[in-house]
PDB file of N, CA, C, O and CB in Angstrom:
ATOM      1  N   UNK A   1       0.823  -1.196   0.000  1.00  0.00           N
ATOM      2  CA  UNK A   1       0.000   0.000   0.000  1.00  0.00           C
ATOM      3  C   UNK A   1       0.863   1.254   0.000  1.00  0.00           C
ATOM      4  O   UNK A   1       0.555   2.225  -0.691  1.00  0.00           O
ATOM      5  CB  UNK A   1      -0.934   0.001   1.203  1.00  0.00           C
ATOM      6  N   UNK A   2       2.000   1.234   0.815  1.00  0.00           N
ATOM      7  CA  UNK A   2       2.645   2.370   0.844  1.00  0.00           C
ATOM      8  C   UNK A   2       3.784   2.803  -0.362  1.00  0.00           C
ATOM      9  O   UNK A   2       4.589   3.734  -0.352  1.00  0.00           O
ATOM     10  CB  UNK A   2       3.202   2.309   2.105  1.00  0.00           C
ATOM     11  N   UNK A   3       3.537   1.786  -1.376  1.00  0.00           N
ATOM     12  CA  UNK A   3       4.173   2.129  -2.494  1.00  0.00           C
ATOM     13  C   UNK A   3       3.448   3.199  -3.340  1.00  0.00           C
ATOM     14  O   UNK A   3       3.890   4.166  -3.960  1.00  0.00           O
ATOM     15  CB  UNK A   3       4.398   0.959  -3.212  1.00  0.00           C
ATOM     16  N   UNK A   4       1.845   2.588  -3.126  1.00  0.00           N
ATOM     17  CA  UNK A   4       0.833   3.285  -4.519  1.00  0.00           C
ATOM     18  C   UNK A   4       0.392   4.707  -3.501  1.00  0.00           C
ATOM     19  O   UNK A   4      -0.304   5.545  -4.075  1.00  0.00           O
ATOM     20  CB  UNK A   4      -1.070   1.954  -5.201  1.00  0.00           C
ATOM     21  N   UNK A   5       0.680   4.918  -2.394  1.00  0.00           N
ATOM     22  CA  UNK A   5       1.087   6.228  -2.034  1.00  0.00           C
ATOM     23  C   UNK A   5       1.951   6.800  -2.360  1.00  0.00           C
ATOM     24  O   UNK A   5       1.626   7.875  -2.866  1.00  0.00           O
ATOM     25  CB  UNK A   5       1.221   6.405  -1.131  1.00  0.00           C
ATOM     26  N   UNK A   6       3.143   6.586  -2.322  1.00  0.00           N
ATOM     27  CA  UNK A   6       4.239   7.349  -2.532  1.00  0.00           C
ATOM     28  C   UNK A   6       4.224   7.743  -4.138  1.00  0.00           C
ATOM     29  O   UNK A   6       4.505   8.862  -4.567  1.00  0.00           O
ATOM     30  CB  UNK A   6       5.535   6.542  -2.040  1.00  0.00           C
ATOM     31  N   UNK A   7       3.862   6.666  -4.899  1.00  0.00           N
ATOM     32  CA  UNK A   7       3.112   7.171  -6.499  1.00  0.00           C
ATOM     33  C   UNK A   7       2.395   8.140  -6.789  1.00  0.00           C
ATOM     34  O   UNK A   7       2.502   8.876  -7.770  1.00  0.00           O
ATOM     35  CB  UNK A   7       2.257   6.392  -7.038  1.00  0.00           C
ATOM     36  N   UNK A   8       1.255   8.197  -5.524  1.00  0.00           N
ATOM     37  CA  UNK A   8       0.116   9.025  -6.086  1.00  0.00           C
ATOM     38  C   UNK A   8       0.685  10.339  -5.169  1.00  0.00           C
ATOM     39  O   UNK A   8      -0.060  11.317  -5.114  1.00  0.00           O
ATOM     40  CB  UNK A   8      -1.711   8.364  -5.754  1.00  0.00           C
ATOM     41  N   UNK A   9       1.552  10.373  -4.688  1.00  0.00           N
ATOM     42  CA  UNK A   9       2.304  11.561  -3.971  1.00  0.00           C
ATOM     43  C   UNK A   9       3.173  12.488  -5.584  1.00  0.00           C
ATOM     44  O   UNK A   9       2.937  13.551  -6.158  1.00  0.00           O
ATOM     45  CB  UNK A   9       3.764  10.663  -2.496  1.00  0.00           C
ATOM     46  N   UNK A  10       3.866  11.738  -5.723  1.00  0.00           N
ATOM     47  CA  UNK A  10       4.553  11.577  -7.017  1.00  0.00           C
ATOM     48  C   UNK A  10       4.092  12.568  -7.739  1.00  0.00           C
ATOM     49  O   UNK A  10       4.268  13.773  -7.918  1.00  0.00           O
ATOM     50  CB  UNK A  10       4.378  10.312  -7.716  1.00  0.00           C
ATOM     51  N   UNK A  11       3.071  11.180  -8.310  1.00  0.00           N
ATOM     52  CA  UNK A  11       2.188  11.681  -9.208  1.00  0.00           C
ATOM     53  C   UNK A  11       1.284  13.409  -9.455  1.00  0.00           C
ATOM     54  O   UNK A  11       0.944  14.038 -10.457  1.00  0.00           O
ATOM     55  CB  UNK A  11       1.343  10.685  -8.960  1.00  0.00           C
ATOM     56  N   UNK A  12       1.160  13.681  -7.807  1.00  0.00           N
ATOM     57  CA  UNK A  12       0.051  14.882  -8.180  1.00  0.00           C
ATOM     58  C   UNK A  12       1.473  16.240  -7.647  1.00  0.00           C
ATOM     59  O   UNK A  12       1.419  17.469  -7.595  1.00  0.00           O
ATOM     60  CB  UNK A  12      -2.017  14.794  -6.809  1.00  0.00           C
ATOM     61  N   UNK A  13       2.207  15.600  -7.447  1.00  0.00           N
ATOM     62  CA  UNK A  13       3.482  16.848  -7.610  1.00  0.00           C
ATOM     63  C   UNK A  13       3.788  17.093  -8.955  1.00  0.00           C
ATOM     64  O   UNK A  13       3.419  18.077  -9.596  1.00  0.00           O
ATOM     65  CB  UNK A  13       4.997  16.453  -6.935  1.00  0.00           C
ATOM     66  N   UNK A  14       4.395  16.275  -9.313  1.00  0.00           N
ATOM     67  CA  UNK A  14       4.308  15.851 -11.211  1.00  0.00           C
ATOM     68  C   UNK A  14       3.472  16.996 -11.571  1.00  0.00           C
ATOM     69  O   UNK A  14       3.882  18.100 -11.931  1.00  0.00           O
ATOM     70  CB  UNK A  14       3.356  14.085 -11.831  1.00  0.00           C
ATOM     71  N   UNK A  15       1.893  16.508 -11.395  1.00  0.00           N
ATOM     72  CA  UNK A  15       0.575  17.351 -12.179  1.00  0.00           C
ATOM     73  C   UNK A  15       0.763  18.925 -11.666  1.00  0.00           C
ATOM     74  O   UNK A  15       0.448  19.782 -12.491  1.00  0.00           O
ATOM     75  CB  UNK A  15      -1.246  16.672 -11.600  1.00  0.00           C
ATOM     76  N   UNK A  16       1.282  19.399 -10.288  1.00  0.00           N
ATOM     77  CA  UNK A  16       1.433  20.217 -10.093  1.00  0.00           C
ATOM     78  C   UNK A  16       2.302  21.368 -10.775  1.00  0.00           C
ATOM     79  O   UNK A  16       1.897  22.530 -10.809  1.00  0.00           O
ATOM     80  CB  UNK A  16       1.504  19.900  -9.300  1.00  0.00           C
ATOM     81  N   UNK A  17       3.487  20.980 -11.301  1.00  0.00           N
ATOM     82  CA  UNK A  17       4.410  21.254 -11.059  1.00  0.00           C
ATOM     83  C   UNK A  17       4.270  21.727 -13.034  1.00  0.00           C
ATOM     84  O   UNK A  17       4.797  22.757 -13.456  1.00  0.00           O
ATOM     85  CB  UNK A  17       5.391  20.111 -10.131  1.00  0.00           C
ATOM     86  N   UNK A  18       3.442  20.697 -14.017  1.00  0.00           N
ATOM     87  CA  UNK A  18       3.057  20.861 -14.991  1.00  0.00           C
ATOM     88  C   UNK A  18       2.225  22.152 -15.487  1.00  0.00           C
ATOM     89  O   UNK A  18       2.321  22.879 -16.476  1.00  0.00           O
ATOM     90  CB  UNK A  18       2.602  19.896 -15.066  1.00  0.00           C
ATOM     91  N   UNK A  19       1.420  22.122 -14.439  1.00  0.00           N
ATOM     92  CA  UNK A  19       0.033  23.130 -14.286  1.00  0.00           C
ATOM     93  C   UNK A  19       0.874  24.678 -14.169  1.00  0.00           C
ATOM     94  O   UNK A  19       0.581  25.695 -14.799  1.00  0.00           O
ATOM     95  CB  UNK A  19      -1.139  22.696 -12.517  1.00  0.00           C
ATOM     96  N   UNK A  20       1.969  24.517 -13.192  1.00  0.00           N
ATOM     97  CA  UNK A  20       3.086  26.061 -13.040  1.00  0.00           C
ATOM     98  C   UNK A  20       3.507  26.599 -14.469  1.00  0.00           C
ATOM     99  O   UNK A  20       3.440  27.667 -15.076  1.00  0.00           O
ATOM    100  CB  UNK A  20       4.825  25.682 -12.152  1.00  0.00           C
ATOM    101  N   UNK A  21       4.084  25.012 -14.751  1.00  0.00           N
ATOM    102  CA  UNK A  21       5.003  25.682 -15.953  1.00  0.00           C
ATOM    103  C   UNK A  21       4.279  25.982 -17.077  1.00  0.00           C
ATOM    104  O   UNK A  21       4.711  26.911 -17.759  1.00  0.00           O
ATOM    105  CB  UNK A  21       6.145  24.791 -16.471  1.00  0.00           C
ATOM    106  N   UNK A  22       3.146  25.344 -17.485  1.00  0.00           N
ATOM    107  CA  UNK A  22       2.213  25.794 -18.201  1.00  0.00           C
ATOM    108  C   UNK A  22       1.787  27.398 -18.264  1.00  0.00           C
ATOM    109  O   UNK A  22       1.933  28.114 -19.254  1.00  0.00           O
ATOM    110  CB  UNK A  22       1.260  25.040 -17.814  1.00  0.00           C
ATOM    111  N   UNK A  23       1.317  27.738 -17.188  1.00  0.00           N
ATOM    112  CA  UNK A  23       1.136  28.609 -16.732  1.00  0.00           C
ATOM    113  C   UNK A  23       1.908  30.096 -16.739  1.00  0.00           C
ATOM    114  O   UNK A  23       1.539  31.246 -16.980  1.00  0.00           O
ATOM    115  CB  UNK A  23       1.014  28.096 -15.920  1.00  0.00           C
ATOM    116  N   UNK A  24       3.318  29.400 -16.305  1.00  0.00           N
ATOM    117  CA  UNK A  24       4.756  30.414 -16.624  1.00  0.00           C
ATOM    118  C   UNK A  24       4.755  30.180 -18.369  1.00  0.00           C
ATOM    119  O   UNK A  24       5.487  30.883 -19.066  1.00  0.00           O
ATOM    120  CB  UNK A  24       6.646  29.654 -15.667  1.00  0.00           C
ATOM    121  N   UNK A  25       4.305  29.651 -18.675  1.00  0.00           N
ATOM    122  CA  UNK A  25       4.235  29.432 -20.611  1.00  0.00           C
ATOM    123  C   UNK A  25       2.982  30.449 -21.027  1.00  0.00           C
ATOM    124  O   UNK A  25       3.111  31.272 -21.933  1.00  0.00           O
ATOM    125  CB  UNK A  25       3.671  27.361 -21.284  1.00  0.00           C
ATOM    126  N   UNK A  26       2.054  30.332 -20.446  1.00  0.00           N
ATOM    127  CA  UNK A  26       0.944  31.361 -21.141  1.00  0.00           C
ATOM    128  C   UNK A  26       1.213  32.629 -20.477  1.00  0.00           C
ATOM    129  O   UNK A  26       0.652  33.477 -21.171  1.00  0.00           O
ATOM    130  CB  UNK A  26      -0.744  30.940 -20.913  1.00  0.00           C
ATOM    131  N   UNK A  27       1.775  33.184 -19.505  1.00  0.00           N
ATOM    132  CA  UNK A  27       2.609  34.486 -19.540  1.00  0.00           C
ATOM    133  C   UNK A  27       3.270  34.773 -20.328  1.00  0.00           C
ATOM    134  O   UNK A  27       2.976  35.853 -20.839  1.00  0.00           O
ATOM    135  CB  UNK A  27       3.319  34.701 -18.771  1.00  0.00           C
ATOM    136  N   UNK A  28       4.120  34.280 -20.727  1.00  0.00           N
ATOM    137  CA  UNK A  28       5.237  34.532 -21.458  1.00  0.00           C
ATOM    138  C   UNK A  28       4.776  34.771 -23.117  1.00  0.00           C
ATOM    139  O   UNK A  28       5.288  35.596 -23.873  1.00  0.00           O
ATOM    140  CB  UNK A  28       6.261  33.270 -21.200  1.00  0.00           C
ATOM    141  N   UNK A  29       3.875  33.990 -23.388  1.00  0.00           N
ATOM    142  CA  UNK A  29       3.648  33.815 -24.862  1.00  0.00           C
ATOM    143  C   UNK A  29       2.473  35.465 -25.037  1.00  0.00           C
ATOM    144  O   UNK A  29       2.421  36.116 -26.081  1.00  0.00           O
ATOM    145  CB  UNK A  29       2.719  31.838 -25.268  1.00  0.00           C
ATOM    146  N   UNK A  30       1.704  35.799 -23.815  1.00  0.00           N
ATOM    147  CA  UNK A  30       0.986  36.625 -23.823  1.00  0.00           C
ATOM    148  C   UNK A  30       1.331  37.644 -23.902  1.00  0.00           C
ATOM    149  O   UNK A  30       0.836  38.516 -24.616  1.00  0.00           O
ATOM    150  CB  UNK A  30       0.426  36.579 -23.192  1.00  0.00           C
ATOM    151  N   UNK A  31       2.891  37.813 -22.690  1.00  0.00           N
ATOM    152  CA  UNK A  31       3.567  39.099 -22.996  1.00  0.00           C
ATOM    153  C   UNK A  31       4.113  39.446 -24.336  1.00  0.00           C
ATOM    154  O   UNK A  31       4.055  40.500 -24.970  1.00  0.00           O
ATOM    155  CB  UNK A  31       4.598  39.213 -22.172  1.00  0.00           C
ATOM    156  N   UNK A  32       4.616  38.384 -24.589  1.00  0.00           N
ATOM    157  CA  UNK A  32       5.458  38.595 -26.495  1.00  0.00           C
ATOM    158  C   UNK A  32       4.386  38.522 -27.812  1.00  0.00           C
ATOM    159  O   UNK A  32       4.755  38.597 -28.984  1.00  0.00           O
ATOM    160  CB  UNK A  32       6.758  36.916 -26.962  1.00  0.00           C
ATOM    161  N   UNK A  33       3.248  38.391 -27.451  1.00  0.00           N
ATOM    162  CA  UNK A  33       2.165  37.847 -28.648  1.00  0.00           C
ATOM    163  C   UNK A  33       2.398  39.021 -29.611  1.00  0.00           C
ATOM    164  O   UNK A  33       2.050  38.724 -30.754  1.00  0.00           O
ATOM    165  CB  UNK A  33       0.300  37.674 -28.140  1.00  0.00           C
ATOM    166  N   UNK A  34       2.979  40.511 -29.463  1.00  0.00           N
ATOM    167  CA  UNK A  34       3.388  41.036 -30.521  1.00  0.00           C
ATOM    168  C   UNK A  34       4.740  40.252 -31.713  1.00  0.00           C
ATOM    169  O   UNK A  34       4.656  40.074 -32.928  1.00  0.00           O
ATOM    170  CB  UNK A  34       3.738  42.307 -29.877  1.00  0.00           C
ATOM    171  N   UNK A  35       5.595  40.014 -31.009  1.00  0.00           N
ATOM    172  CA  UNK A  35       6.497  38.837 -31.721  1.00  0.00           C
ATOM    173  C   UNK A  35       6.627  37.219 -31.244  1.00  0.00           C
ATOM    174  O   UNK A  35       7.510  36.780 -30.507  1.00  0.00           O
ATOM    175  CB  UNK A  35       7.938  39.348 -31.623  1.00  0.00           C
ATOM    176  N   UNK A  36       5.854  36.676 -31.669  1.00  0.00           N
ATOM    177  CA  UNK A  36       6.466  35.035 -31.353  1.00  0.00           C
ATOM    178  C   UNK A  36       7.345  34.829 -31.935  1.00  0.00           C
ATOM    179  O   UNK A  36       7.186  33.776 -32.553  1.00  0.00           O
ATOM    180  CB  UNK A  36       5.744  33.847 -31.626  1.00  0.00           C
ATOM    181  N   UNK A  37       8.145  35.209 -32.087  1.00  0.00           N
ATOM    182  CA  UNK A  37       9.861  35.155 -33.053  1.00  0.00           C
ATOM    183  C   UNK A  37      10.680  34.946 -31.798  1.00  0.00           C
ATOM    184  O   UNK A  37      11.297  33.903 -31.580  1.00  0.00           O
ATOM    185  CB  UNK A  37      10.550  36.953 -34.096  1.00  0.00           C
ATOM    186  N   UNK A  38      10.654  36.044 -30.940  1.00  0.00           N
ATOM    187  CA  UNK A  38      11.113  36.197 -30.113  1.00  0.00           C
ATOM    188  C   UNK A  38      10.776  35.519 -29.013  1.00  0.00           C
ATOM    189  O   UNK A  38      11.734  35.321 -28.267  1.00  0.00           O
ATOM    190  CB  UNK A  38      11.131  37.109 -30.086  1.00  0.00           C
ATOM    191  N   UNK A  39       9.566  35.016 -28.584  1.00  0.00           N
ATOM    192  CA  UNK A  39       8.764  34.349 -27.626  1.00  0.00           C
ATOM    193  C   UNK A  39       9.523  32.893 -28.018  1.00  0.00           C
ATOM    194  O   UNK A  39       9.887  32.296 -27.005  1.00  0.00           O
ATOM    195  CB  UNK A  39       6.932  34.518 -27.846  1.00  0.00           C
ATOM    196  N   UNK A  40       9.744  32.403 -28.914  1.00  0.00           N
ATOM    197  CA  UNK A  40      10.560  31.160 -29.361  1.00  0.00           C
ATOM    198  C   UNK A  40      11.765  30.878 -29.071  1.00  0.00           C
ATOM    199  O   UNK A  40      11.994  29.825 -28.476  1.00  0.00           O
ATOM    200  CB  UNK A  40      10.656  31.058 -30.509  1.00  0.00           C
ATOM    201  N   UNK A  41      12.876  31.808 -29.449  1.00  0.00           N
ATOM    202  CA  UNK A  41      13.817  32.339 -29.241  1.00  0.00           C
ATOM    203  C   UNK A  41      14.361  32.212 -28.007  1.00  0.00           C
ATOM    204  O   UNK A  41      15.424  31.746 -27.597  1.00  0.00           O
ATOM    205  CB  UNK A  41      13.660  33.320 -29.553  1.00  0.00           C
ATOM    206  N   UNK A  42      13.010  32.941 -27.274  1.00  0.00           N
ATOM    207  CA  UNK A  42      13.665  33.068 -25.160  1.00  0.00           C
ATOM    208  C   UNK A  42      13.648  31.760 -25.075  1.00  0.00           C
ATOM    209  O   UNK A  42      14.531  31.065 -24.571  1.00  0.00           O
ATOM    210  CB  UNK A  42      12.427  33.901 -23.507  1.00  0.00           C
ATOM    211  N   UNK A  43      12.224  31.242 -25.773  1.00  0.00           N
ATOM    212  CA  UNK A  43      12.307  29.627 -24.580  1.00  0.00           C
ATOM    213  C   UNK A  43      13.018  28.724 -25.397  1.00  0.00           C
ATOM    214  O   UNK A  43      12.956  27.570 -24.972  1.00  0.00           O
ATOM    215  CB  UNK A  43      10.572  28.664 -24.085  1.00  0.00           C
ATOM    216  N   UNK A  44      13.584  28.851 -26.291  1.00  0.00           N
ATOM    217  CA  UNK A  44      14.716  27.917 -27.267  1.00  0.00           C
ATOM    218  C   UNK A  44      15.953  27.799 -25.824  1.00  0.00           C
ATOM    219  O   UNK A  44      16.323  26.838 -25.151  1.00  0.00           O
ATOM    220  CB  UNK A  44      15.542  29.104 -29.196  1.00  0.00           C
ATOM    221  N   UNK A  45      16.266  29.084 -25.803  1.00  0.00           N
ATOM    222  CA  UNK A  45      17.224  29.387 -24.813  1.00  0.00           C
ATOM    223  C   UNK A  45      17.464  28.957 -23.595  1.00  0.00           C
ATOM    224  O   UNK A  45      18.579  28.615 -23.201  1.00  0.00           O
ATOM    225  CB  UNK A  45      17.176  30.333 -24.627  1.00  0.00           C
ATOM    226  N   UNK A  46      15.964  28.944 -22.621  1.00  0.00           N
ATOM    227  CA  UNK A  46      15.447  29.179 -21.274  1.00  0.00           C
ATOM    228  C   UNK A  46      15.652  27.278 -21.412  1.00  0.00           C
ATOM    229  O   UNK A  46      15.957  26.509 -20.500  1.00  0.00           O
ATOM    230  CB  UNK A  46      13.569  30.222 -20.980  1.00  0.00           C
ATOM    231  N   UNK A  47      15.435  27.031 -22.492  1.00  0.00           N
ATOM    232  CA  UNK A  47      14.988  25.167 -22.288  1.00  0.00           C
ATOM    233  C   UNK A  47      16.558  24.539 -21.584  1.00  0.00           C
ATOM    234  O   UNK A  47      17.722  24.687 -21.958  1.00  0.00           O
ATOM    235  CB  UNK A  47      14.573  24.078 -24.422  1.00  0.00           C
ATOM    236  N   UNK A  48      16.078  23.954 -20.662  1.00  0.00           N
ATOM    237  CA  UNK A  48      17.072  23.091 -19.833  1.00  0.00           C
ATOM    238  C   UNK A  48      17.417  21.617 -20.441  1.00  0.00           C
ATOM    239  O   UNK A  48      17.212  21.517 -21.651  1.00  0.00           O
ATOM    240  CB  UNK A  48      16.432  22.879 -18.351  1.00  0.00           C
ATOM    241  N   UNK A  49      17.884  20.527 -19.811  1.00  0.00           N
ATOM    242  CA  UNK A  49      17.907  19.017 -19.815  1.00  0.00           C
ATOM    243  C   UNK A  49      16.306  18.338 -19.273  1.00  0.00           C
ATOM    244  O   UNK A  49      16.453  17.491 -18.392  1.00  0.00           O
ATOM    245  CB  UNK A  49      19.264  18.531 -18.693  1.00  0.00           C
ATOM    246  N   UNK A  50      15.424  18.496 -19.518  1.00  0.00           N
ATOM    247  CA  UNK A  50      14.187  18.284 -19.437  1.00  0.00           C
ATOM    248  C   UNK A  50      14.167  16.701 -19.331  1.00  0.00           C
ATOM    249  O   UNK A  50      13.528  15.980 -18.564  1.00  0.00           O
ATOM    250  CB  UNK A  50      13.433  18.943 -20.587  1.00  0.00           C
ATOM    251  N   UNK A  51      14.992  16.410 -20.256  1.00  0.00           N
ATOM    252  CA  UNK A  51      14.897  14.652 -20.316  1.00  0.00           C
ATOM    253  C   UNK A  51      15.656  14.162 -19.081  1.00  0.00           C
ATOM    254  O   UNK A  51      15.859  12.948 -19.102  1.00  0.00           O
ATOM    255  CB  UNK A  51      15.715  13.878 -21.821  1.00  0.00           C
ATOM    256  N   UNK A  52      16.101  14.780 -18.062  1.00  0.00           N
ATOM    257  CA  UNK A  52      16.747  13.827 -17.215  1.00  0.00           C
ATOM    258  C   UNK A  52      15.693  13.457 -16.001  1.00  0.00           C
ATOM    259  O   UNK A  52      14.884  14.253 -15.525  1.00  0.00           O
ATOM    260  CB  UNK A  52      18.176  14.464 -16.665  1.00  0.00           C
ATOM    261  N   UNK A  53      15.887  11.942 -15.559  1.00  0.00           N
ATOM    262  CA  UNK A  53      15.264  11.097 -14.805  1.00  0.00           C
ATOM    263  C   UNK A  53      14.965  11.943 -13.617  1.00  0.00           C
ATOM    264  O   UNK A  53      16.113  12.375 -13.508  1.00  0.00           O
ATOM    265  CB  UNK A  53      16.029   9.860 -14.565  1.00  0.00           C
ATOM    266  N   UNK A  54      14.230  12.607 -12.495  1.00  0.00           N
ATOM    267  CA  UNK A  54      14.373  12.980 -11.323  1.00  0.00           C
ATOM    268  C   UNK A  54      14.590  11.986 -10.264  1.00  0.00           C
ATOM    269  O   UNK A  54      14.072  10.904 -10.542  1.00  0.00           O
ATOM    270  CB  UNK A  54      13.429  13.670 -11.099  1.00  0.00           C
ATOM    271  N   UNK A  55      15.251  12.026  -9.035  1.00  0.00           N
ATOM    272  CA  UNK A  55      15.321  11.285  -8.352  1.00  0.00           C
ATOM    273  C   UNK A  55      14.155  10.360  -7.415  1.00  0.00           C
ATOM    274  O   UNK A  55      14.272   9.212  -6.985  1.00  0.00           O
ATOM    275  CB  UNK A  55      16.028  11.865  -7.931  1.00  0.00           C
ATOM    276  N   UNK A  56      13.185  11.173  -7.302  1.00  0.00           N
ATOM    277  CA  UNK A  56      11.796  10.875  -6.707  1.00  0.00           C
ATOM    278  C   UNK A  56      10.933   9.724  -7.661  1.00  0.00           C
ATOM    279  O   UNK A  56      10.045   9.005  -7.202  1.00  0.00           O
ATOM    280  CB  UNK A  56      10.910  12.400  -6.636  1.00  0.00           C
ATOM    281  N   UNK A  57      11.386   9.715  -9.056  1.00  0.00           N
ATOM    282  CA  UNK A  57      10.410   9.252 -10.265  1.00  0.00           C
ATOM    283  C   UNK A  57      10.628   7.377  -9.609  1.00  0.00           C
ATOM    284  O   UNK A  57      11.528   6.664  -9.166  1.00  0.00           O
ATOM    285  CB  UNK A  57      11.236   9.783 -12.432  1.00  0.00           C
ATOM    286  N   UNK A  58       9.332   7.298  -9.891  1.00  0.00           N
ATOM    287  CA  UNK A  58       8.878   5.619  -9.564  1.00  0.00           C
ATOM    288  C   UNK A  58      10.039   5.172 -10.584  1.00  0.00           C
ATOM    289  O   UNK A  58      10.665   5.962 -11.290  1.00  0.00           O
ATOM    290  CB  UNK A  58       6.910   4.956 -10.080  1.00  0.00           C
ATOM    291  N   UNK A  59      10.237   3.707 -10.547  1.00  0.00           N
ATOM    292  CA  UNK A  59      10.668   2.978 -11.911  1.00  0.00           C
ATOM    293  C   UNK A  59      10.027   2.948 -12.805  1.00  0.00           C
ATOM    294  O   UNK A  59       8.897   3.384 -12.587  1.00  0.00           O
ATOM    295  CB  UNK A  59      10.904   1.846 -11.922  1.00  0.00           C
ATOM    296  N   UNK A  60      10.287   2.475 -14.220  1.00  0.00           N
ATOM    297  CA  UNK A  60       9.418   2.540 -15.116  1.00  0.00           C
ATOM    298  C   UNK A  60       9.136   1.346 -15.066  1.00  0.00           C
ATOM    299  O   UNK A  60       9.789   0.426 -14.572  1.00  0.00           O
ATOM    300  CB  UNK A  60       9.698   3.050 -16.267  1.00  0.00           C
ATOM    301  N   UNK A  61       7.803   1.324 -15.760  1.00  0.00           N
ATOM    302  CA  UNK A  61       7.299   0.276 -15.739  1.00  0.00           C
ATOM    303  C   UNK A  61       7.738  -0.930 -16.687  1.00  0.00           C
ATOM    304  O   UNK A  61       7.651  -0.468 -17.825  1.00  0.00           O
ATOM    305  CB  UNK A  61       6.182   0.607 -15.837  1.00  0.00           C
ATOM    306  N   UNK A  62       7.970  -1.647 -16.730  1.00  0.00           N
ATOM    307  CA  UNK A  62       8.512  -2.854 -17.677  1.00  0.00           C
ATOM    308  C   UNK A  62       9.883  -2.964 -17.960  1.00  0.00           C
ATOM    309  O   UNK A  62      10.509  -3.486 -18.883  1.00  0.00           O
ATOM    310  CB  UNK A  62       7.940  -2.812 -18.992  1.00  0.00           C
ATOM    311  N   UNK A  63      10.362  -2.033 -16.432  1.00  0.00           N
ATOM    312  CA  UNK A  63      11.876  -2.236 -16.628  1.00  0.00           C
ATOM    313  C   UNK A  63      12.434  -0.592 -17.215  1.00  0.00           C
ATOM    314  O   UNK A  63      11.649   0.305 -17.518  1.00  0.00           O
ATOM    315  CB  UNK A  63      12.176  -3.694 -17.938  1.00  0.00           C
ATOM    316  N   UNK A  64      14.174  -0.460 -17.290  1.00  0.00           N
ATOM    317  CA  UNK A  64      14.404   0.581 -17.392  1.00  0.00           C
ATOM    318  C   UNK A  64      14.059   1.082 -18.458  1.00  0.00           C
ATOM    319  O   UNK A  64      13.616   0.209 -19.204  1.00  0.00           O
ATOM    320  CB  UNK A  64      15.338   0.739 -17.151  1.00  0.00           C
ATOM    321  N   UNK A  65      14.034   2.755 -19.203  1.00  0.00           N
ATOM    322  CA  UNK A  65      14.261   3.031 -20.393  1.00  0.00           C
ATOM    323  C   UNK A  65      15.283   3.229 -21.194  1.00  0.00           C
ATOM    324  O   UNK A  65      15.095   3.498 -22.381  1.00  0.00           O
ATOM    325  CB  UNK A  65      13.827   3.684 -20.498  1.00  0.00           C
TER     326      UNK A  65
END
C-alpha cells in the first residue's frame, strides 16, 4: 500500500508542477504575442535538460528506459 502512495504523492506533484510551468508558458507567450519570433527564441534558450530522470520518479514500468 505504501508504495501506490508514494506514487500518487509523485504523481500529483508531477501534475502540479506541470500546471506552473504551463502557466509560466501562457505568460510569457501573452507578454510577447506582438512577436512570437522572439517568444521562441527566449524559450529555445530558457529550455534546460528536461529529459533527465528525477530522483523521486517511480521505476518505469517494464523495466528501465
Amino acid at each position: 500500500m505504501l508504495r501506490y502512495v508514494k506514487f500518487l504523492h509523485w504523481f500529483l506533484q508531477e501534475q502540479r508542477e506541470e500546471v506552473a510551468s504551463m502557466a509560466e508558458l501562457l505568460t510569457i507567450v501573452e507578454r510577447g504575442r506582438e512577436n512570437l519570433l522572439h517568444v521562441e527564441e527566449y524559450l529555445s534558450r530558457s529550455a534546460g535538460g528536461e529529459n533527465v530522470l528525477e530522483a523521486g520518479a517511480p521505476p518505469a514500468a517494464g523495466g528501465a528506459l
